[in-house]
C-alpha positions as a Markdown table, in Angstrom:
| # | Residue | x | y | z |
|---|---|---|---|---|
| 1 | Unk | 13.8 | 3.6 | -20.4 |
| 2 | Unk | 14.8 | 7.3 | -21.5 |
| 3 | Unk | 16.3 | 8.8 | -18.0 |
| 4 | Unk | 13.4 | 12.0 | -18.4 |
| 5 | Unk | 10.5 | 9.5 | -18.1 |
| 6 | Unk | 12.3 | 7.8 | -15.3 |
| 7 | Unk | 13.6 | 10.9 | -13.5 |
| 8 | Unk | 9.4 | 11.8 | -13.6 |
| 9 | Unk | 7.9 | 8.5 | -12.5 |
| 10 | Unk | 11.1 | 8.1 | -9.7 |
| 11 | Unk | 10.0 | 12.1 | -8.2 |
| 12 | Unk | 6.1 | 11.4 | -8.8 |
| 13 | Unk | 6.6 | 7.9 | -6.8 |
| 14 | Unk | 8.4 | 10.1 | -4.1 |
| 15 | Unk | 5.8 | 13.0 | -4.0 |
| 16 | Unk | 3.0 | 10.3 | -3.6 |
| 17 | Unk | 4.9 | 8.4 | -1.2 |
| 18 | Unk | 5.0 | 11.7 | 1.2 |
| 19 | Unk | 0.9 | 12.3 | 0.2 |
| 20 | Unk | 0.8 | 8.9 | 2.4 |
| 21 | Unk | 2.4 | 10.2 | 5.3 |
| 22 | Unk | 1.1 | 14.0 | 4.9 |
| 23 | Unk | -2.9 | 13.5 | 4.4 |
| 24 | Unk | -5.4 | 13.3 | 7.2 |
| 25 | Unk | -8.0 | 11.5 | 5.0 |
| 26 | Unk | -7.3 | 8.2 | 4.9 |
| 27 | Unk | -8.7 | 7.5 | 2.0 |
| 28 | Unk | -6.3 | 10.4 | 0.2 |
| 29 | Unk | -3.8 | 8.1 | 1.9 |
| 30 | Unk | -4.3 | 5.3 | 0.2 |
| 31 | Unk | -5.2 | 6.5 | -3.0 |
| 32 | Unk | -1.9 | 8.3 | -2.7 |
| 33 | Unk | -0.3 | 4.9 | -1.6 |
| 34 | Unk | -2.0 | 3.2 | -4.5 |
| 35 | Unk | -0.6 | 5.8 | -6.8 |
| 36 | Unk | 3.2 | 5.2 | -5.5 |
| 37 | Unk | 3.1 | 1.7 | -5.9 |
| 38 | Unk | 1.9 | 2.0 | -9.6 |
| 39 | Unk | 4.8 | 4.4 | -10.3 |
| 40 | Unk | 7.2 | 1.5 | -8.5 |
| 41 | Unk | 5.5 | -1.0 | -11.4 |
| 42 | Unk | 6.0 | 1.1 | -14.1 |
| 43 | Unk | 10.0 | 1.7 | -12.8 |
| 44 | Unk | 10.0 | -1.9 | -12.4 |
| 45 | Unk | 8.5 | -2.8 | -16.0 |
| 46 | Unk | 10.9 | 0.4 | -17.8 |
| 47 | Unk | 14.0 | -1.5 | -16.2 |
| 48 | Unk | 13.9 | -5.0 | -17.7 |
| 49 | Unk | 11.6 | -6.4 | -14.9 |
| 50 | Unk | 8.7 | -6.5 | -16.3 |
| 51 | Unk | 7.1 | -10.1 | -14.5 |
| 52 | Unk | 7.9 | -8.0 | -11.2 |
| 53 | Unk | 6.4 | -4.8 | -12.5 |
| 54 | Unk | 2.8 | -6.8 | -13.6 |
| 55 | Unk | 2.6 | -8.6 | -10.7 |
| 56 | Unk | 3.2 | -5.3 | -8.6 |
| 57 | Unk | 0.5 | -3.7 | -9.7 |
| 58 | Unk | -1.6 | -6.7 | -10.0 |
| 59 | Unk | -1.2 | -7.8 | -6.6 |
| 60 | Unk | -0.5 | -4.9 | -4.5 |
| 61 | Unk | -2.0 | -1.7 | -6.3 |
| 62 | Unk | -4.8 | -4.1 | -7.9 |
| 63 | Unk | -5.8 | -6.2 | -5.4 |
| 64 | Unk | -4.6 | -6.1 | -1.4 |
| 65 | Unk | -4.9 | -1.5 | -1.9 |
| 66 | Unk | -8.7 | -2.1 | -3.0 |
| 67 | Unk | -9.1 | -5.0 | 0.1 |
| 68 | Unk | -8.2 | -2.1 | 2.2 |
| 69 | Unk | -9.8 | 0.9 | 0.4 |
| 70 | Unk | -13.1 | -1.7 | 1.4 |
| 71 | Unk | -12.3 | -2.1 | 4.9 |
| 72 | Unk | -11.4 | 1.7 | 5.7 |
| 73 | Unk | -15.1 | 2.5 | 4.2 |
| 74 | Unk | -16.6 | 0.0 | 5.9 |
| 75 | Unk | -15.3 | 0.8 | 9.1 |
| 76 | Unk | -16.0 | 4.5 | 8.3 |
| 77 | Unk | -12.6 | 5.6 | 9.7 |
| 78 | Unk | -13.0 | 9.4 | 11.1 |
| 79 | Unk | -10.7 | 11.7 | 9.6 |
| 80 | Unk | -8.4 | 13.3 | 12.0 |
| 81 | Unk | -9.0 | 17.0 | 13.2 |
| 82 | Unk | -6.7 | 19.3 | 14.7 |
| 83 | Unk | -3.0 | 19.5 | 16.2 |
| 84 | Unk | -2.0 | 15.7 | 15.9 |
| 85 | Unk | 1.7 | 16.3 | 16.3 |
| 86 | Unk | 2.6 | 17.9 | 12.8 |
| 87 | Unk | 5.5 | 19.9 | 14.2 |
| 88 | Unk | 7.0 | 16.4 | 15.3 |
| 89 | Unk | 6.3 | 14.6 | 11.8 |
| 90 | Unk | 7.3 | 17.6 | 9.4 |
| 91 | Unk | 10.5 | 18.1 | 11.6 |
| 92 | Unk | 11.8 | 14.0 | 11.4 |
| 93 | Unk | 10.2 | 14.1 | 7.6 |
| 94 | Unk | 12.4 | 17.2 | 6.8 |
| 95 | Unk | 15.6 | 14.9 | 8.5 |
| 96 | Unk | 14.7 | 11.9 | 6.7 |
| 97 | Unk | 14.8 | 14.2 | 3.5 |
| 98 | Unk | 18.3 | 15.6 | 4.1 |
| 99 | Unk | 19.4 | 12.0 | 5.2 |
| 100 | Unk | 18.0 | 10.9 | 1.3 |
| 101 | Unk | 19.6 | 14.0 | -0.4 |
| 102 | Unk | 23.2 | 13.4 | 1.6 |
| 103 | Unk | 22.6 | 9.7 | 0.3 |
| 104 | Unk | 22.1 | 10.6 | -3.1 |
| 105 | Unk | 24.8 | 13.1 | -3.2 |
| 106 | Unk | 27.0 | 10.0 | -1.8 |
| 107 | Unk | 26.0 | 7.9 | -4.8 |
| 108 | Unk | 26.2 | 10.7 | -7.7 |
| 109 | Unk | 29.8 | 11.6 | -6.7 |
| 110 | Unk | 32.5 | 8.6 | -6.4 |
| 111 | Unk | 32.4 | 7.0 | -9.9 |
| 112 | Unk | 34.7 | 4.5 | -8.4 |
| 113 | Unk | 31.2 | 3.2 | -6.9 |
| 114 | Unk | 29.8 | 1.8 | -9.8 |
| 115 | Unk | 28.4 | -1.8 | -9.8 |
| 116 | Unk | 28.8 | -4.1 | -12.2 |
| 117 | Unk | 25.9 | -6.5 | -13.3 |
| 118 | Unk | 26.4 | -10.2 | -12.6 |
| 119 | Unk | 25.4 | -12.8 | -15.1 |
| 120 | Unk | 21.8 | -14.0 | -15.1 |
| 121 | Unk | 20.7 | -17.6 | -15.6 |
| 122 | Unk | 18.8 | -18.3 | -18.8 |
| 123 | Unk | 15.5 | -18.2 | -17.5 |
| 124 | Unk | 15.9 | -16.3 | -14.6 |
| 125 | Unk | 12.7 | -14.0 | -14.2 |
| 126 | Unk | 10.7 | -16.0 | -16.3 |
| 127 | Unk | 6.6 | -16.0 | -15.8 |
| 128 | Unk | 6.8 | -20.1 | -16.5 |
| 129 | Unk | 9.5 | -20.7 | -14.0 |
| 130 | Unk | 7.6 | -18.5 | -11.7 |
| 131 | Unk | 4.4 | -19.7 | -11.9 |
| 132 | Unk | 6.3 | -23.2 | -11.5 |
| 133 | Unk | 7.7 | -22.6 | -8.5 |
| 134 | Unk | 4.7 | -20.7 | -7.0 |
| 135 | Unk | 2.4 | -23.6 | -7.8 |
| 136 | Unk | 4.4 | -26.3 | -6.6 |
| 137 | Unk | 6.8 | -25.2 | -3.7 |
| 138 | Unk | 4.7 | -22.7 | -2.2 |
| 139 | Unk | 0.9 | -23.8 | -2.9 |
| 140 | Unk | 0.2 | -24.3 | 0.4 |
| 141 | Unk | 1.9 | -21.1 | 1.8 |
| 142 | Unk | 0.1 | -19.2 | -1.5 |
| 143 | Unk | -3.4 | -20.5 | -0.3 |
| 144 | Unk | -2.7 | -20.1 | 3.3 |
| 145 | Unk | -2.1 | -16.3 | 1.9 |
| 146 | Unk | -5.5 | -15.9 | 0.3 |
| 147 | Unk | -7.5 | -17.5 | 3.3 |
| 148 | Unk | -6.3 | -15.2 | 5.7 |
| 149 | Unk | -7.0 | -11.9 | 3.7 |
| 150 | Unk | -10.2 | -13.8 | 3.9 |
| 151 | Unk | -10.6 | -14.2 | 7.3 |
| 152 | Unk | -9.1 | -10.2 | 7.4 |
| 153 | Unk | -12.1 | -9.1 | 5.1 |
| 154 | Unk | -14.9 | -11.1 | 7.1 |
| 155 | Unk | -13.1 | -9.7 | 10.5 |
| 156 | Unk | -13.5 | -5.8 | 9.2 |
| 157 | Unk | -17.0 | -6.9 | 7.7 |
| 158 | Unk | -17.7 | -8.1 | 11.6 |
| 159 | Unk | -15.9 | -5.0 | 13.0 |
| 160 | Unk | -18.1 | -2.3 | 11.2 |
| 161 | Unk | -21.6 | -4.0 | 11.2 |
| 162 | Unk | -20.8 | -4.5 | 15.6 |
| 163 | Unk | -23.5 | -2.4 | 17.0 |
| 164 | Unk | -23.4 | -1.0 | 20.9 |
| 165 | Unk | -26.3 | -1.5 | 23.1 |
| 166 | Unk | -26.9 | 2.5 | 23.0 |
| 167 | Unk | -27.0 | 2.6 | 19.5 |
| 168 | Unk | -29.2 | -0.6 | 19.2 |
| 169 | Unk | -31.8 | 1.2 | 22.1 |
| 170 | Unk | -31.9 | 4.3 | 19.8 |
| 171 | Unk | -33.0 | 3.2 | 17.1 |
| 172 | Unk | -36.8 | 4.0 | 16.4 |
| 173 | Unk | -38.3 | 0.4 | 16.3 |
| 174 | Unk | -36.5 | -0.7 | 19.4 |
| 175 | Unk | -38.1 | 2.3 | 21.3 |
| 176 | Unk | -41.4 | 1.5 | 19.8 |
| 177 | Unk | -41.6 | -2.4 | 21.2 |
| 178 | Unk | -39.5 | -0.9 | 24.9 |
| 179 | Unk | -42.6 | 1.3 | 25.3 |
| 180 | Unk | -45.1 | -1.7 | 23.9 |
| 181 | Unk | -43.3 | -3.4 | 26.8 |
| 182 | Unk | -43.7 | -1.5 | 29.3 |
């Protein structure tokens, strides 16, 4: 991978990683979360990983960051208004920052630092040997996985459709039969 394009999808990953923690809307968050973690697969796939990169966009960019994209509109999440404690969150941000910069200057610095690359198994990282293992040792744990985000999904569905007895009372055709009633 040519250092330019990884220097740009490294700072882009790190710009939409603070667009998480710095939106109010949370849908702008997790658009913003989706976009980091398809900057991580694309790192992944430009450093020799590339099983890791697919499946990191499949599964969490693709997949569970649509699930909750679907739950956040269907339980129509309010976006937040007003002083929520900003000062508090850009003052810690702004030290985590520094802490990352002091790290990085840590790391750029000693050459006597570097790490050297163990030997890999033949095989190692392969989609066969991975789709071996996932299927066999951890089938039940994998469907176990998809059930619950099931059960999640129905749950939210539940959550957002759950009407209060006000809001039931108000509604024109129940007025209508109370008066009928009466």
């Amino acid at each position: 991978m040519p250092p330019i394009l990884f220097w740009f999808l490294a700072t882009l990953a790190v710009l939409a990683a603070l667009g998480v923690v710095m939106q109010s809307n949370p849908v702008h968050c997790l658009l913003a979360l989706v976009l980091t973690l398809l900057a991580i697969a694309v790192l992944f796939i430009g450093q020799g990983a590339v099983v890791v990169g697919f499946l990191q966009a499949i599964v969490y960019a693709g997949a569970i960051m649509v699930l909750f994209l679907f739950v956040i509109w269907l339980l129509n999440v309010p976006v937040e208004s007003g002083s929520t404690g900003r000062l508090a969150a850009k003052f810690l941000g702004a030290v985590g920052v520094a802490a990352l910069l002091a790290e990085l200057e840590v790391f750029w610095v000693p050459s006597h630092l570097q790490v050297k690359a163990a030997g890999q198994v033949a095989g190692y990282g392969a989609i066969d040997a991975l789709s071996q293992t996932l299927f066999s040792e951890y089938l039940v744990a994998f469907e176990i996985t998809s059930v619950l985000l099931l059960v999640a999904v129905i749950g939210a569905v539940a959550l957002a459709r759950r009407t209060t007895d006000a809001e039931t009372q108000q509604r024109p055709e129940n007025s209508a039969r109370t008066e009928k009633a009466a």
